[in-house]
KOLMAR-458380 format. One record per residue: residue in one letter; x, y, z of N, C-alpha, C in turn. Coordinates in steps of 0.02 Angstrom, whole numbers. Layout:
<recs>
 residu   n_c1   n_c2   n_c3  ca_c1  ca_c2  ca_c3   c_c1   c_c2   c_c3
      A      X      Y      Z      X      Y      Z      X      Y      Z
...
</recs>
This chain:
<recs>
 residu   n_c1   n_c2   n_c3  ca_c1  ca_c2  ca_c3   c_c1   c_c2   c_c3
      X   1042   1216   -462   1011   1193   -400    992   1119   -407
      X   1011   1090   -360    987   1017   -352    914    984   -347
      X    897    926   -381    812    934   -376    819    895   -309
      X    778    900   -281    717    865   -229    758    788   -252
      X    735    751   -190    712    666   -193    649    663   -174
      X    608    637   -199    528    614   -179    532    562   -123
      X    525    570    -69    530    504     -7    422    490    -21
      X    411    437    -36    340    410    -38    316    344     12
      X    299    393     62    275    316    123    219    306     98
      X    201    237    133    137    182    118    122    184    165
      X    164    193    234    111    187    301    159    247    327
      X    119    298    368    162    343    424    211    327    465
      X    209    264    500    247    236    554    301    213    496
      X    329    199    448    378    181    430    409    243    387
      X    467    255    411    497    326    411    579    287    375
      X    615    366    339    690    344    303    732    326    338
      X    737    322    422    782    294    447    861    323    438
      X    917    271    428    964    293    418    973    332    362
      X    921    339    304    941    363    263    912    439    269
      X    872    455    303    860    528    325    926    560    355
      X    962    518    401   1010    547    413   1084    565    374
      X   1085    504    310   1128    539    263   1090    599    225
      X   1046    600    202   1013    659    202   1003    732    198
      X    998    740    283   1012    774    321   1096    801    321
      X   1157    768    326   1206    783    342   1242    810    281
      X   1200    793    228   1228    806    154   1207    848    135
      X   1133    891    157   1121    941    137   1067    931     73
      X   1047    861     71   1010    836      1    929    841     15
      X    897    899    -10    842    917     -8    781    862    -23
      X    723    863      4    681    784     14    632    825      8
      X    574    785     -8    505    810    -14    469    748    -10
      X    417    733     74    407    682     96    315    656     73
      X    295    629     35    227    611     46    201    549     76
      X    140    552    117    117    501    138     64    488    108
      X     42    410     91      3    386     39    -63    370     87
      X    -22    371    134    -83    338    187   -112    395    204
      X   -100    440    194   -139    502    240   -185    544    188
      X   -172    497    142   -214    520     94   -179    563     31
      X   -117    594     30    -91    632     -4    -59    605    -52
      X    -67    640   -120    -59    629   -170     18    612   -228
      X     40    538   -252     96    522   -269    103    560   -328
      X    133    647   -331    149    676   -381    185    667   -418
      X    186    697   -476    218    691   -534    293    675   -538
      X    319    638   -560    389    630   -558    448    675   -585
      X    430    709   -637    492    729   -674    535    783   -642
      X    481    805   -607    549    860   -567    596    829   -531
      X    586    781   -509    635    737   -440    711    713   -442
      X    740    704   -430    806    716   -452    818    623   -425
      X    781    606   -387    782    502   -370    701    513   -329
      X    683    461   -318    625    437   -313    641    363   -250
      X    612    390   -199    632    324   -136    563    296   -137
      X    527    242   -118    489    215   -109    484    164    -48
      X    444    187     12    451    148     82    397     90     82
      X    417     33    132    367      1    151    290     11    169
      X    263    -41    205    192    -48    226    162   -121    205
      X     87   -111    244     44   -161    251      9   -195    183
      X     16   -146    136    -10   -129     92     14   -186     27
      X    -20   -220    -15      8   -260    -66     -2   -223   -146
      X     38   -242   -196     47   -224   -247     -3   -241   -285
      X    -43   -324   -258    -91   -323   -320   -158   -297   -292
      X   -144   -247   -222   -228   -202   -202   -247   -180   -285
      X   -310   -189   -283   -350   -145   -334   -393   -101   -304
      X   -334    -58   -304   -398     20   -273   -337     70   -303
      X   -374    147   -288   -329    179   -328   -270    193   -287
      X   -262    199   -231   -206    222   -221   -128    182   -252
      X   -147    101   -256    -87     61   -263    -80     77   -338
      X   -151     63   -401   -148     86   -468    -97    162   -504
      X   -111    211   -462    -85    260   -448     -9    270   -442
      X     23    218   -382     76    216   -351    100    171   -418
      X     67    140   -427     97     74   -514    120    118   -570
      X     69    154   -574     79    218   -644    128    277   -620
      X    115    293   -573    203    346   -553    262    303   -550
      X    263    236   -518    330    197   -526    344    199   -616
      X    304    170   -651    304    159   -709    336    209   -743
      X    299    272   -744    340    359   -778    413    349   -740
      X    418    333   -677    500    353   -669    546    294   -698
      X    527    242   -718    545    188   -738    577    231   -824
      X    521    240   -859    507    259   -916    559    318   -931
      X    579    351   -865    601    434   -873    672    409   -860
      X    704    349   -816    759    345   -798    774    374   -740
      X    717    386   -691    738    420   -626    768    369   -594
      X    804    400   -540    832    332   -498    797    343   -444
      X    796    276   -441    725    261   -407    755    182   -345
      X    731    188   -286    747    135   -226    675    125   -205
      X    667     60   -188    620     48   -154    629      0   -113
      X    620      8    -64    625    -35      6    565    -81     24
      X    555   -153     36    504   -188     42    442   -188     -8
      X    379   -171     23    342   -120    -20    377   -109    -70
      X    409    -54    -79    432    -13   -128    502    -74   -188
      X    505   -121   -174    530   -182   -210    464   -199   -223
      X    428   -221   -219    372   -266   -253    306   -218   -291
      X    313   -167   -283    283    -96   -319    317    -78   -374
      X    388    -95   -376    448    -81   -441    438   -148   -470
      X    448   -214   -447    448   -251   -514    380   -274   -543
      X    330   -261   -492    247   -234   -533    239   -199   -592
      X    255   -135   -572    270    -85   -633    306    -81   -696
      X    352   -157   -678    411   -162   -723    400   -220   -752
      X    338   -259   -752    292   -302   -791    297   -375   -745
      X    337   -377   -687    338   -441   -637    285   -452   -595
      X    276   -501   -564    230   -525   -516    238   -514   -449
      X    182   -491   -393    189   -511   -330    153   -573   -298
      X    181   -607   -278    146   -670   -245    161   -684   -172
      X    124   -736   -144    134   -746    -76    198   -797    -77
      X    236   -748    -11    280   -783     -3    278   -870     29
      X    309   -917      9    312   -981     55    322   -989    114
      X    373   -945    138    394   -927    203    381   -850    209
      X    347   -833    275    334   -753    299    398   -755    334
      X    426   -714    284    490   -678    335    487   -616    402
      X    502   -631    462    522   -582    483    564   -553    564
      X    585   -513    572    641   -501    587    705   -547    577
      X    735   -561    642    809   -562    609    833   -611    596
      X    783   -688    628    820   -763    633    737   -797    576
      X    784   -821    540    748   -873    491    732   -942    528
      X    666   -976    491    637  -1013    523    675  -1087    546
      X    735  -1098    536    789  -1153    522    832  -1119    606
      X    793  -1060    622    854  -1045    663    913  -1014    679
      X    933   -981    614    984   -961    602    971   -879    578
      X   1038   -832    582   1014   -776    545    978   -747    460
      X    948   -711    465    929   -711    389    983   -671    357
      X   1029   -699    296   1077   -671    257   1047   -644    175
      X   1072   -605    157   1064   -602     82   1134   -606     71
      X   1148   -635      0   1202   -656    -44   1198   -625    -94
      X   1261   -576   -149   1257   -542   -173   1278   -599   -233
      X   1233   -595   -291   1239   -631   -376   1320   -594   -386
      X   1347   -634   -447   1384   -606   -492   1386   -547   -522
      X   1317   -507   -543   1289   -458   -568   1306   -414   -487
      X   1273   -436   -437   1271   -390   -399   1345   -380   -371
      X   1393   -416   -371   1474   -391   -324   1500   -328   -366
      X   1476   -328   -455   1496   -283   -495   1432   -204   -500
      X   1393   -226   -471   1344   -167   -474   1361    -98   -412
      X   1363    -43   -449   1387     10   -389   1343     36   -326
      X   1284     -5   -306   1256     -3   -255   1281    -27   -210
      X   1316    -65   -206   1357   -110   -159   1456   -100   -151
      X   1460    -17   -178   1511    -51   -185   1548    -16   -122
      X   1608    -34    -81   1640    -41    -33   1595    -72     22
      X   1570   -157    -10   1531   -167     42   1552   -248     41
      X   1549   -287     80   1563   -356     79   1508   -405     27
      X   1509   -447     28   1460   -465    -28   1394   -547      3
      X   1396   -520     86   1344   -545    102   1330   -515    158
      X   1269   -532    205   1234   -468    271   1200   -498    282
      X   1180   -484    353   1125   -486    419   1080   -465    393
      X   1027   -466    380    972   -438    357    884   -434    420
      X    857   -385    397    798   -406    453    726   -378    385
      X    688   -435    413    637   -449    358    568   -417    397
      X    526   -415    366    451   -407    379    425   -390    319
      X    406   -443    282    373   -463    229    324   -524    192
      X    277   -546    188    238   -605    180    219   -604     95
      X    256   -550     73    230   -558    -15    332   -579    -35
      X    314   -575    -89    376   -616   -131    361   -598   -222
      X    425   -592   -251    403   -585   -322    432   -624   -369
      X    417   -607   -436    446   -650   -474    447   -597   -543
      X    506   -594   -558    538   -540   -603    544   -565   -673
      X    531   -498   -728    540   -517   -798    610   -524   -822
      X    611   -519   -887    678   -519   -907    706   -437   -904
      X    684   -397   -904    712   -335   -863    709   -306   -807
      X    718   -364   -753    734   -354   -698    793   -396   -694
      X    867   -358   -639    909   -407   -641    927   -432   -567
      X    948   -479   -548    936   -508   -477   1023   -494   -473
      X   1007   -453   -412   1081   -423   -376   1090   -469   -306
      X   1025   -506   -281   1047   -525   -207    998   -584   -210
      X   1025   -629   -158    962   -665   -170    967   -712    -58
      X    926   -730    -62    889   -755     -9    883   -819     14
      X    898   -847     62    884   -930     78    801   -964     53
      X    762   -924     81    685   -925     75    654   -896     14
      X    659   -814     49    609   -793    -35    673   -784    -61
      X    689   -815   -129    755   -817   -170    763   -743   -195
      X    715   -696   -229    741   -619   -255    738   -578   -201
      X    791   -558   -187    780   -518   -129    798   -429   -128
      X    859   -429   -204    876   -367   -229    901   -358   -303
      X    850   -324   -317    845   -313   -406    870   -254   -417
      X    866   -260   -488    866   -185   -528    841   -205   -589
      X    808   -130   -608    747   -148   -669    812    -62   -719
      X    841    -86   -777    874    -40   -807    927    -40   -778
      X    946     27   -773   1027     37   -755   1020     74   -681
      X    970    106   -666    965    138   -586    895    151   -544
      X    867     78   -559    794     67   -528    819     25   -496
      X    819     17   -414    850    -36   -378    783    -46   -333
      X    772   -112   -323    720   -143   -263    753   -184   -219
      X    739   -160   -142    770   -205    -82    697   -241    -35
      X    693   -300    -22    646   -348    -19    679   -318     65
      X    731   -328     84    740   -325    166    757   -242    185
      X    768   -236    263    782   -180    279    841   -167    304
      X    870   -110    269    946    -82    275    929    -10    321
      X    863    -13    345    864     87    364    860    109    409
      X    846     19    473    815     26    533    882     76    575
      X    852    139    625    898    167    667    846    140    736
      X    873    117    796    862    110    882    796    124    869
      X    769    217    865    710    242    874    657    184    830
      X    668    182    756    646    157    732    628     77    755
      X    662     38    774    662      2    774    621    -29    857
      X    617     24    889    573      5    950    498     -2    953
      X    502     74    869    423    104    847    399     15    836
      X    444    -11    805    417    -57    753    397   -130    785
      X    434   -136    850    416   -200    887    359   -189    923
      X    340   -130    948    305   -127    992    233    -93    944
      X    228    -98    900    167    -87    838    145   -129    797
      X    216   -160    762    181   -203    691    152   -259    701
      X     78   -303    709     86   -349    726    109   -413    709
      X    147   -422    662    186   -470    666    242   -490    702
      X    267   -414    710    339   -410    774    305   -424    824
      X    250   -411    848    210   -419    897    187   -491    928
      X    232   -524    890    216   -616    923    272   -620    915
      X    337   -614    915    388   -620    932    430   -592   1007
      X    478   -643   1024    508   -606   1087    541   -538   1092
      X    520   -491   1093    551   -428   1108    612   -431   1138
      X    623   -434   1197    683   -434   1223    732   -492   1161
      X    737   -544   1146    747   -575   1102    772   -524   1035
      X    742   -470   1011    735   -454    950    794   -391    984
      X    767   -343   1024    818   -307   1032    881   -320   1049
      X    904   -382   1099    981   -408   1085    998   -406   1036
      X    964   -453    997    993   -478    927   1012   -401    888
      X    965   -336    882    987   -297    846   1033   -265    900
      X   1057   -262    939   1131   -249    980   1171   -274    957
      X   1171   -343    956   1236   -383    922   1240   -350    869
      X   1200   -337    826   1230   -314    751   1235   -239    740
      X   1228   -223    762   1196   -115    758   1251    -93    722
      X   1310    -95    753   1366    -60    729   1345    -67    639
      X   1377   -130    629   1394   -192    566   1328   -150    529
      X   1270   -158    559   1197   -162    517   1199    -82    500
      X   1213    -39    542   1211     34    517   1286     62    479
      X   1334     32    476   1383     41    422   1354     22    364
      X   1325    -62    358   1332    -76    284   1256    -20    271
      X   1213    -10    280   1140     33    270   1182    111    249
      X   1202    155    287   1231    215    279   1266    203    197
      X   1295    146    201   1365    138    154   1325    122     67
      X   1252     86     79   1222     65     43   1183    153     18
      X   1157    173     53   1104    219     42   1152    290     17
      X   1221    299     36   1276    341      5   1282    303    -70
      X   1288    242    -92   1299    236   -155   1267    245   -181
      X   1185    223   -163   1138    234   -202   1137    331   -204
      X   1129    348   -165   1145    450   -186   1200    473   -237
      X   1246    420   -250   1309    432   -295   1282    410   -372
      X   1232    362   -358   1217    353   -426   1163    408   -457
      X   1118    401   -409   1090    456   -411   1122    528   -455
      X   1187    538   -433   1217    604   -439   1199    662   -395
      X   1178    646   -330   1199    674   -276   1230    669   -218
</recs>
């Protein structure tokens, strides 16, 4: 029997998105906690991968819940779970993995960088050969909402990197991967999120939803295509 994936939100309103729906269609059993609701980031070893979602929330909080969330990243680090973390869940992995979170220079967020132009990530040398990416082009549209930024040890390895905040997709070992941007947004999601977060919340709406029209197709191939490799490494 196949184990579980641990899905671990930081805030309720930010949900797996496209990747619930590979998921779902695969038949790959999930076991969802919310950190915010108070419920507890259990033990790792049963889990067969370990996802880690966004939020408001920063890595160097000192209270227990983030300490907590540091020391379970850490055991799956330690155990070799494979392990993703999205936003949040990038700067919670290279915490745990002895790196820094700091404020970013530029607050990234949604889809056009402050120059005007779209926000891209560029895939390193390391990353065109890494199997998270693979049947995938080796740069993307990206959409941000993030104001922290990190700075990685020597066992973290930089798979992608960024106009602004330069690390944008690591890996700590051979199948601990951190994504600084978002690959997961689906429509629903993405309406929750303009019309709630307040940072989307000073931006033009109508503005933001074109823009994710223009890309939807493009943006939910390479996400599906990303979040299937990562399940392959996984070994499910």
């Amino acid at each position: 029997m196949e184990k579980e994936i641990l899905i671990v939100k930081n805030i309720t309103e930010e949900g797996l998105g496209l990747l619930e729906e590979l998921l779902d269609e695969r038949g790959i059993g999930y076991h969802i906690v919310d950190l915010c609701q108070g419920q507890p980031f259990p033990s790792v070893e049963s889990y067969g991968a370990i996802v880690v979602l966004g939020g408001p929330d920063s890595a160097n909080d000192e209270n227990e819940k983030m300490e907590k969330e540091i020391a379970r990243i850490r055991e799956a680090i330690a155990a070799r779970i494979p392990y993703l973390g999205i936003c949040l869940g990038l700067q919670t992995l290279v915490k745990a993995a002895g790196g820094r979170v700091v404020k970013s220079q530029i607050k990234e967020v949604g889809f056009i960088d402050p120059d005007g132009h779209p926000f891209m990530v560029e895939l390193t040398e390391e990353g065109k050969r890494d199997p998270l990416f693979k049947e995938l082009e080796h740069s993307f549209h990206v959409f941000h909402l993030h104001g922290e930024t990190v700075e990685m040890t020597d066992n973290c390895m930089l798979l992608a990197v960024g106009k602004f905040c330069h690390n944008q997709i690591i890996r700590v070992g051979s199948n601990a991967y951190g994504i600084q941007c978002h690959f997961e947004l689906t429509p629903e999601m993405f309406e929750i999120w303009i019309n709630e977060d307040p940072d989307l919340l000073t931006l033009d709406k109508e503005g933001l939803r074109d823009h994710f029209e223009t890309i939807k197709t493009k943006y939910t191939q390479v996400g599906r295509q990303l979040f299937l490799n990562f399940l392959r490494i996984a070994g499910l």
